[in-house]
C-alpha beads as a LAMMPS data file, in Angstrom:
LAMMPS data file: protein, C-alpha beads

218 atoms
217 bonds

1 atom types
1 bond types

-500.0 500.0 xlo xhi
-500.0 500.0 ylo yhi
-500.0 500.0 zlo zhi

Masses

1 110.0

Atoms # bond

1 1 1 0.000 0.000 0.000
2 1 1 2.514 2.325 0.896
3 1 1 3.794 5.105 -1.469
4 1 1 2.550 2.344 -4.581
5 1 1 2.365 3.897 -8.017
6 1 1 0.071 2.634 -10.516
7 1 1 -2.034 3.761 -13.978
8 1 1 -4.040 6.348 -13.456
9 1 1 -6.189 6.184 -17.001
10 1 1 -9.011 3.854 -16.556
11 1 1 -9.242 0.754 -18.675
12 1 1 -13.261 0.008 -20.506
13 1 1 -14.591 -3.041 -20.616
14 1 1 -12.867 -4.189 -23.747
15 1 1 -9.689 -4.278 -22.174
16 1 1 -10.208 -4.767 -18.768
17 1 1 -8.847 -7.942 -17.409
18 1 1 -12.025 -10.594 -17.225
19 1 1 -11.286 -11.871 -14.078
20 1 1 -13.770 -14.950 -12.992
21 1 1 -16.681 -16.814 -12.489
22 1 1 -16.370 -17.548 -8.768
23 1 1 -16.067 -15.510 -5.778
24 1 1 -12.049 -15.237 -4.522
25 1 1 -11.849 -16.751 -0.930
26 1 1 -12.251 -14.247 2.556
27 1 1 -13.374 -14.166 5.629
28 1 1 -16.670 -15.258 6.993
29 1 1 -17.104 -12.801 10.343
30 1 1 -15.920 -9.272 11.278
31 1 1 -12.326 -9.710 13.284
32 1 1 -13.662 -6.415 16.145
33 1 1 -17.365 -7.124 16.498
34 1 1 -17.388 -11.401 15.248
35 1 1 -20.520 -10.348 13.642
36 1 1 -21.261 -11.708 9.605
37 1 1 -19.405 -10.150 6.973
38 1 1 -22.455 -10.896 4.545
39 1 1 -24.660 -9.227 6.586
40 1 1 -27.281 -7.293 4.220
41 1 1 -29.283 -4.040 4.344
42 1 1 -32.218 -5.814 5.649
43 1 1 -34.606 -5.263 8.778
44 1 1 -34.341 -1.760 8.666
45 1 1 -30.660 -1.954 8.103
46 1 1 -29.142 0.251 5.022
47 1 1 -25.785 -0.009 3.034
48 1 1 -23.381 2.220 1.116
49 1 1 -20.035 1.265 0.032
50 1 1 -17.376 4.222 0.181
51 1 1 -13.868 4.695 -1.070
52 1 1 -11.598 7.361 0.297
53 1 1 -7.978 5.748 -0.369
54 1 1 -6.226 2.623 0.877
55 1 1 -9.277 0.335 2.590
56 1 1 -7.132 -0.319 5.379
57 1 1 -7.725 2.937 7.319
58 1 1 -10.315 3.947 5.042
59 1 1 -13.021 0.948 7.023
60 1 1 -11.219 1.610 10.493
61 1 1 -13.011 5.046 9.869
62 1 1 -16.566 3.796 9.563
63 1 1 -16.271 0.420 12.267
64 1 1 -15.020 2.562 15.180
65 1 1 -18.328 5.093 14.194
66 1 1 -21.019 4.512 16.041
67 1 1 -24.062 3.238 14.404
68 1 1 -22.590 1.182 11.563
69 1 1 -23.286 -2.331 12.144
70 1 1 -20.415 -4.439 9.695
71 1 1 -17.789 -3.429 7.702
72 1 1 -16.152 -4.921 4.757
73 1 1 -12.932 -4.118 2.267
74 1 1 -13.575 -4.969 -1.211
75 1 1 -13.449 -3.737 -4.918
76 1 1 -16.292 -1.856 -6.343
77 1 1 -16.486 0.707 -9.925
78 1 1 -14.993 -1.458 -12.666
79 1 1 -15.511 -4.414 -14.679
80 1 1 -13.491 -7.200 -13.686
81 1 1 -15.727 -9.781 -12.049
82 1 1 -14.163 -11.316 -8.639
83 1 1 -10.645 -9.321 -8.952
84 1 1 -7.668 -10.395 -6.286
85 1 1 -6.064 -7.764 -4.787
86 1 1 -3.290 -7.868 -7.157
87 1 1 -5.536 -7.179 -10.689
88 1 1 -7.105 -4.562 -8.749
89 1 1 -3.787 -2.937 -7.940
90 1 1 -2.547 -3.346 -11.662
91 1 1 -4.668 -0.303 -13.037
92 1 1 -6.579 -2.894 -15.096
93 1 1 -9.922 -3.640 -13.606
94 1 1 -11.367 -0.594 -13.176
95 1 1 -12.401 -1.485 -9.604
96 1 1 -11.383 1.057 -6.476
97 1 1 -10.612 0.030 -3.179
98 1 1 -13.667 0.308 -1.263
99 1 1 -15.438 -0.317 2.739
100 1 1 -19.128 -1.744 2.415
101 1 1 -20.810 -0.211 5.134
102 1 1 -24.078 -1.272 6.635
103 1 1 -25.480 0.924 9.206
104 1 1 -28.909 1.281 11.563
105 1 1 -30.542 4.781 10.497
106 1 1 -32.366 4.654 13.636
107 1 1 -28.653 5.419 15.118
108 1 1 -27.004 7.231 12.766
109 1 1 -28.158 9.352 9.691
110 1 1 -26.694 9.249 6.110
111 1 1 -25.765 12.376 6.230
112 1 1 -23.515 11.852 9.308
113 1 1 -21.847 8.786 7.094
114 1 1 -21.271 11.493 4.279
115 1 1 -19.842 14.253 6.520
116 1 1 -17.119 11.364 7.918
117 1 1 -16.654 10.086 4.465
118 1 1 -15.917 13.894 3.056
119 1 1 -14.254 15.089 6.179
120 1 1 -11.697 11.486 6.132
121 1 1 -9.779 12.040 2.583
122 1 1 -9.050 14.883 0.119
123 1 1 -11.671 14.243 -2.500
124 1 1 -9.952 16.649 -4.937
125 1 1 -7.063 14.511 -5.572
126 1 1 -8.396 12.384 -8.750
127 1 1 -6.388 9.256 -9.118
128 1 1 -4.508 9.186 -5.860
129 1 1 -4.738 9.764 -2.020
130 1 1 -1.909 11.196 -0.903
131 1 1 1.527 9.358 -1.506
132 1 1 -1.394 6.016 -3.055
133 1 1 -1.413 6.791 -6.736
134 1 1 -3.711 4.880 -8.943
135 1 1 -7.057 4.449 -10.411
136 1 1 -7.611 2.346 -7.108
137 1 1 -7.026 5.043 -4.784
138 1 1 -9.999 7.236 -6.626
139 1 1 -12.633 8.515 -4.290
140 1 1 -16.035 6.934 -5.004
141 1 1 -19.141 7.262 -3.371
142 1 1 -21.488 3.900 -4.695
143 1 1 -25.039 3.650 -3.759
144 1 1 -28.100 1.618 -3.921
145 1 1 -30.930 4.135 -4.530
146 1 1 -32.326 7.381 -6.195
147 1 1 -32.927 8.753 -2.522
148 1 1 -29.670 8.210 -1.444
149 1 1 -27.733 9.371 -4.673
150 1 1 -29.789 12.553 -4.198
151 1 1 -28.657 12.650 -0.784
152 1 1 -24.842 12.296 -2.136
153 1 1 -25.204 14.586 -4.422
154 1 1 -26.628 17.406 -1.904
155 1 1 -23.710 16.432 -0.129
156 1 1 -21.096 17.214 -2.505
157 1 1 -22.608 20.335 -3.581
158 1 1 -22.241 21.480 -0.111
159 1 1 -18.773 19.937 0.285
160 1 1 -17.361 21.748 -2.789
161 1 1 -18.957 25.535 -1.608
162 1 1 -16.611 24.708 1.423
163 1 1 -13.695 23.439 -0.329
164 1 1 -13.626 26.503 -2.524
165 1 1 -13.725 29.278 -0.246
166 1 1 -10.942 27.290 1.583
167 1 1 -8.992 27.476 -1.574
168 1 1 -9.114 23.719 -2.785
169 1 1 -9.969 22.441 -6.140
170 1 1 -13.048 20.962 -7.545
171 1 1 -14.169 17.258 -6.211
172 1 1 -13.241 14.598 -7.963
173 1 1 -15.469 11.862 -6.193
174 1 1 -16.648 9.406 -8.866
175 1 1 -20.781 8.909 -7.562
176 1 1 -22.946 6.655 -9.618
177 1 1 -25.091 3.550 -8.595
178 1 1 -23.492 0.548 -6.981
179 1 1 -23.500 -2.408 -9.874
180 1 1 -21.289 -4.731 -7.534
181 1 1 -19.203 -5.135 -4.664
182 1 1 -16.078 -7.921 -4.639
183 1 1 -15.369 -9.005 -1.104
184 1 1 -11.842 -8.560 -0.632
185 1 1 -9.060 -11.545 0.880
186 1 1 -9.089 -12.478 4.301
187 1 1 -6.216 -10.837 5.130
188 1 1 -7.498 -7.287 4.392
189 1 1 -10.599 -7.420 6.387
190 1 1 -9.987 -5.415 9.428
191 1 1 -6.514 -5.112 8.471
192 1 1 -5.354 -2.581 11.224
193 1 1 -6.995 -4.299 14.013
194 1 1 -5.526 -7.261 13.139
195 1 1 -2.407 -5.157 12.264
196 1 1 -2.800 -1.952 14.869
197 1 1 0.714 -0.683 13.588
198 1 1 0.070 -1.071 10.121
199 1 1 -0.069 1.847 7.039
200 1 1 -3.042 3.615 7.312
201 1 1 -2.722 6.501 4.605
202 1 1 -5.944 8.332 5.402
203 1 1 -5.700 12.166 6.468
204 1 1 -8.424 15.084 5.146
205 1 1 -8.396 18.262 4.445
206 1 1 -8.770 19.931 7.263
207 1 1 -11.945 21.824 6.102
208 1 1 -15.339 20.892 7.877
209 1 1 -18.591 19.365 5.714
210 1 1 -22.070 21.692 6.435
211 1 1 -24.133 18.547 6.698
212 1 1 -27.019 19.568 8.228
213 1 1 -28.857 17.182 10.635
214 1 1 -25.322 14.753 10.711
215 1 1 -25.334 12.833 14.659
216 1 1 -22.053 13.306 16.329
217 1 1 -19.725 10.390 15.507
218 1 1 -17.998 10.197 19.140

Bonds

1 1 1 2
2 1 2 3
3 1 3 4
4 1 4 5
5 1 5 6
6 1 6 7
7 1 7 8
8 1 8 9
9 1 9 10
10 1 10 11
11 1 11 12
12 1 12 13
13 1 13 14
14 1 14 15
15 1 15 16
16 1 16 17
17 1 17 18
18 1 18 19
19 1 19 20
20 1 20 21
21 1 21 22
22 1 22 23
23 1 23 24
24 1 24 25
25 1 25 26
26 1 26 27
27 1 27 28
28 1 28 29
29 1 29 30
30 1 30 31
31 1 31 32
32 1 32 33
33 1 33 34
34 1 34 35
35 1 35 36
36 1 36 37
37 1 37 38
38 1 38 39
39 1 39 40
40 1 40 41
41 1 41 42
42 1 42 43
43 1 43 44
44 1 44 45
45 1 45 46
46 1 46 47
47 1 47 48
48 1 48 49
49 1 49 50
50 1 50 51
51 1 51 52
52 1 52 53
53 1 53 54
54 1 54 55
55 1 55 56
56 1 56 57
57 1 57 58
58 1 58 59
59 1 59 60
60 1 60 61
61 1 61 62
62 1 62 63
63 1 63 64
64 1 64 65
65 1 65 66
66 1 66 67
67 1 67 68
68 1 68 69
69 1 69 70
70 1 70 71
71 1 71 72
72 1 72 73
73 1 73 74
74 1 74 75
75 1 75 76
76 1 76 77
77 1 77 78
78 1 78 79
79 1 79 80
80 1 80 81
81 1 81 82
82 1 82 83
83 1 83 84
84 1 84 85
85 1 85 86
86 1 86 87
87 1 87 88
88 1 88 89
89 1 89 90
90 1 90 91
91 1 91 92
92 1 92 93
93 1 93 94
94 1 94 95
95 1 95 96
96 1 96 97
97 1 97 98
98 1 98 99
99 1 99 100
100 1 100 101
101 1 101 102
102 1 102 103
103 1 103 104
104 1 104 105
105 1 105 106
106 1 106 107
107 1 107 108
108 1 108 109
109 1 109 110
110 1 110 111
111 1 111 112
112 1 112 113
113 1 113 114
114 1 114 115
115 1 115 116
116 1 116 117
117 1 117 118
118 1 118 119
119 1 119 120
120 1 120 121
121 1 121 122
122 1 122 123
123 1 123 124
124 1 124 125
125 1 125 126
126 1 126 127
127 1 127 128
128 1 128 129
129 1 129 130
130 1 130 131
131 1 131 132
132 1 132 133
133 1 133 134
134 1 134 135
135 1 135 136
136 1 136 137
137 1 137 138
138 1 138 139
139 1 139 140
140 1 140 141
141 1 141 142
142 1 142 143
143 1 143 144
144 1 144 145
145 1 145 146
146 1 146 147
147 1 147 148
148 1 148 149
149 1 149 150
150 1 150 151
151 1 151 152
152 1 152 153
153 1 153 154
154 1 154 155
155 1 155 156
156 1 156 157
157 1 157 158
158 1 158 159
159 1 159 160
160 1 160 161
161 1 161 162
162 1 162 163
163 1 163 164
164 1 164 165
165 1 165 166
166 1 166 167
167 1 167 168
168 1 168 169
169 1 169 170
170 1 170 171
171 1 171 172
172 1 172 173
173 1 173 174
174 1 174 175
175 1 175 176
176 1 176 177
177 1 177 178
178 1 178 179
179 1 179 180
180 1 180 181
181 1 181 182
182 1 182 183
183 1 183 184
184 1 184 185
185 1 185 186
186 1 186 187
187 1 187 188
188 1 188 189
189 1 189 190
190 1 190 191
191 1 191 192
192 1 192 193
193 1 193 194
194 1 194 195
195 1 195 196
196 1 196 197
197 1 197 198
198 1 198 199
199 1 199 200
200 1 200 201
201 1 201 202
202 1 202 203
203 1 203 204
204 1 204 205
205 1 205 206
206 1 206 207
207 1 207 208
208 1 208 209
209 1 209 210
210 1 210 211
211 1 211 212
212 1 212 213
213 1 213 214
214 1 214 215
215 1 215 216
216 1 216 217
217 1 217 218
């Protein structure tokens, strides 16, 4: 993860690598809370999957918030079914590294879970977060519905009226429907709790979200 280099042009689907049929092996249960990795928006439960840089600090982020019931790493944006880690890494799958998140809105609001996400990483930075350049560094919001896209892109609008008169450059955040999420290998699931002094690589800008209505997050 650390200071990697990669393309940062997208592939298309004609020349993205095709990847497979089958699902590439990872864990079962969440390493902190032992609860299922699978777990879906159902029962009142809702899911977005974010990406704001390297996954390994990026889902640290949303498991320590209160509110958010699972987390999970994975690859989400391109068109390589079932990627490994290392085809997502090559610049030719499209994909971005990305944290599932599926959260109780009787606890905590989408909007909240927008104002971390925007607050977490520099979303002006295209191809790259930080010293991570690469297509799957990109910051990506993916989502399920027309309400929450809406939501998303309220949330932008009033991210980038910050971001300007705080001098910063135009968002780059890729936000479009989710059409799939690939679980990621066992080994990055809850990588820095299972690796507490590993690379994190996430760090924001320093300039506060107006999301109106967000809970606290402490």
């Amino acid at each position: 993860m650390l200071f990697s280099r990669k393309p940062i042009a997208l592939p298309d689907r004609a020349t993205a690598l095709p990847g497979r049929d089958t699902a590439i092996p990872t864990a079962t249960t969440h390493f902190v809370t032992g609860r299922d990795l699978s777990t879906p928006a159902e029962n009142g439960l809702r899911e977005i999957v974010f990406a704001l840089g390297c996954f390994w600090g990026a889902e640290r982020v949303f498991w320590e918030t209160e509110g958010v019931f699972v987390t999970q790493v994975g690859y989400a944006g391109g068109y390589t079914p079932n990627p490994t880690y290392e085809e997502a890494c090559s610049g030719q799958t499209g994909h971005t590294e990305v944290v599932r998140v599926v959260y109780d809105p009787a606890e905590i609001s989408l909007d909240a879970l927008l104002k971390l996400f925007w607050e977490s990483h520099d979303p002006t930075q295209g191809m790259r977060q930080g010293n991570d350049i690469g297509t799957q560094y990109r910051s990506a919001i993916y989502v399920s519905d027309a309400a929450d896209l809406e939501a998303v892109q309220a949330s932008k609008a009033a991210y980038q009226i910050a971001l300007a008169a705080a001098g910063r450059g135009d968002i780059t955040t890729e936000i479009k429907p989710l059409d799939a999420f690939y679980a990621a290998e066992d080994y990055h699931q809850q990588y820095l709790a299972k690796n507490p002094g590993g690379y994190c690589g996430i760090g924001g800008t320093g300039v506060s979200c107006p999301m109106p209505g967000a809970h606290a997050l402490d």
